[in-house]
GUKE-527965 format. One line per 4 residues: number of its first residue (from 1); for each residue x, y, z of N, C-alpha, C, CB. Coordinates in Angstrom, 1 decimal. Each point is the difference from the previous one (the first is absolute). Last residue first. Glycine has a CB too. Layout:
BEGIN
NUM> X Y Z X Y Z X Y Z X Y Z | ... $
This chain:
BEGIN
44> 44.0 -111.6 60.3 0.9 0.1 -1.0 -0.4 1.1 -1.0 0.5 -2.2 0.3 | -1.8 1.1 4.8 -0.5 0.3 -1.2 0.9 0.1 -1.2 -1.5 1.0 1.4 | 1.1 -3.0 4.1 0.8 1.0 -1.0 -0.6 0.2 -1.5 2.2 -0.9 1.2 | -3.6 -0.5 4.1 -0.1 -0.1 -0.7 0.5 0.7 -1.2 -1.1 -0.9 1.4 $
40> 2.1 -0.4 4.1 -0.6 1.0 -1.0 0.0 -0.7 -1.1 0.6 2.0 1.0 | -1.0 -4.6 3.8 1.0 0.9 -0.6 -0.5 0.8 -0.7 1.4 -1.1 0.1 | -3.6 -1.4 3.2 -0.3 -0.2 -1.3 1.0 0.4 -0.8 -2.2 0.1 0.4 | 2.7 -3.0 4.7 0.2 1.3 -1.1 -0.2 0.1 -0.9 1.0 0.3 0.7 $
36> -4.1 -2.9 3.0 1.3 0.1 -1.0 0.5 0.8 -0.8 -0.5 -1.5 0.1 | -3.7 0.9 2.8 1.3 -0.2 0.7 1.2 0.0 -0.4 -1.3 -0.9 0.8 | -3.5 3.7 -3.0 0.9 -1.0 0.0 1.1 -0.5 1.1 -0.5 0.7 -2.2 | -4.6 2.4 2.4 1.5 0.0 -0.4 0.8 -1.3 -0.1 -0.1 2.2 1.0 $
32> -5.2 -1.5 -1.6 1.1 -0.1 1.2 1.3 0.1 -0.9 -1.3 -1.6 2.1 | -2.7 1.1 -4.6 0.4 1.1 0.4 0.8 0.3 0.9 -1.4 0.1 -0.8 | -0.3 -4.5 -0.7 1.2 0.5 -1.0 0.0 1.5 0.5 -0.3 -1.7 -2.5 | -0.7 -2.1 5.6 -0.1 0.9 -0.2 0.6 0.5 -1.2 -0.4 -0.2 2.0 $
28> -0.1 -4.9 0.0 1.4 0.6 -0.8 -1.2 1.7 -0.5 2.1 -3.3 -1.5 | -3.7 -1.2 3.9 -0.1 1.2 0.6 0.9 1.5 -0.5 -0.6 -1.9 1.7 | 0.4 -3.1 -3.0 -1.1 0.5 -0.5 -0.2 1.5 0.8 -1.0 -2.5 -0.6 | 6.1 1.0 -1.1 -1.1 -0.5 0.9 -1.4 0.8 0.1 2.0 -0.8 1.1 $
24> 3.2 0.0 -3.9 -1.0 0.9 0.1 -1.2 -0.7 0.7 0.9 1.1 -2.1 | 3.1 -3.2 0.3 0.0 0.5 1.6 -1.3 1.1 0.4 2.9 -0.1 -0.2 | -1.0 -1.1 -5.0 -0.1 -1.2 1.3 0.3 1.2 1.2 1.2 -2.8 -1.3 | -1.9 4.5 -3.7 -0.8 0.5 1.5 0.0 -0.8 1.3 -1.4 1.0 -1.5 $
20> 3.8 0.5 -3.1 -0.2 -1.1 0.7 -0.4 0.2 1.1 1.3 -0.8 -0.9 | -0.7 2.7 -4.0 0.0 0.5 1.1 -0.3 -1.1 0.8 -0.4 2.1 -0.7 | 2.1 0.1 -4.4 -0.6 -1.0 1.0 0.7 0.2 1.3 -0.5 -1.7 -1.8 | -0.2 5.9 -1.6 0.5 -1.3 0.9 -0.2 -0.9 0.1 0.3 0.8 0.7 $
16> -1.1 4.0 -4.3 -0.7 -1.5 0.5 1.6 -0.7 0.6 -2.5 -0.5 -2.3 | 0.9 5.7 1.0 0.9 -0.8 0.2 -0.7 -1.1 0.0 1.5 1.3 0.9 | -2.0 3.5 -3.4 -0.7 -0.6 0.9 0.9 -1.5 0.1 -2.4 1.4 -0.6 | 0.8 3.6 -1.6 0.9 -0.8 0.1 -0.6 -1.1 1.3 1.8 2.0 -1.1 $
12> -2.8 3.4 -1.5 -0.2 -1.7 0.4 0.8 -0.8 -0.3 -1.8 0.2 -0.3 | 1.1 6.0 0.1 0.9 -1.7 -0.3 -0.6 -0.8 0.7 2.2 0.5 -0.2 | -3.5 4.0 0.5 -0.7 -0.2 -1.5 1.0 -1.3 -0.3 -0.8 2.9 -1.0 | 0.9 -1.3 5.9 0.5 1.0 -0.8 -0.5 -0.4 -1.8 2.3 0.5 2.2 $
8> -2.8 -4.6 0.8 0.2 1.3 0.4 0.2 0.8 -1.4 1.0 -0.8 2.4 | -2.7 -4.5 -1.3 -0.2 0.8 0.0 0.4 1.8 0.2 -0.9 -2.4 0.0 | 1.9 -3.8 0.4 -0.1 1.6 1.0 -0.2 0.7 -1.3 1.7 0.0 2.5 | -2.1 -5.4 -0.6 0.0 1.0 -0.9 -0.4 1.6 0.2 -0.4 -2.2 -0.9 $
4> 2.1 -3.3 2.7 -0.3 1.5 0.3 0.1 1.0 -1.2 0.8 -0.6 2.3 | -1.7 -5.3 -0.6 0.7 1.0 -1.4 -0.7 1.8 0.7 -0.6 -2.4 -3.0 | 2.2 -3.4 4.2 -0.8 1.8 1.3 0.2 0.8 -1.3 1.2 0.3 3.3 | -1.5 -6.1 -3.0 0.6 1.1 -0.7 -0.6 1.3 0.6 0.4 -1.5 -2.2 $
């Protein structure tokens, strides 16, 4: 499960995914950029 919780302007909020990490390998950088498109994220 990836839960992100944000903080701005005097609001909180915050999402939970599940998330699958098959393919991920012991050399997997989380600060490198992704090969895949992240797209954007919408906020209701």
């Amino acid at each position: 499960m990836l839960r992100v919780e944000v903080e701005a302007r005097g609001q909180r909020g915050q999402l939970e995914q599940e998330f699958k990490a098959d393919g991920f390998g012991p050399n997997c950088d989380p600060n490198s950029k992704p090969s895949f498109p992240i797209g954007r994220i919408t906020t209701k």
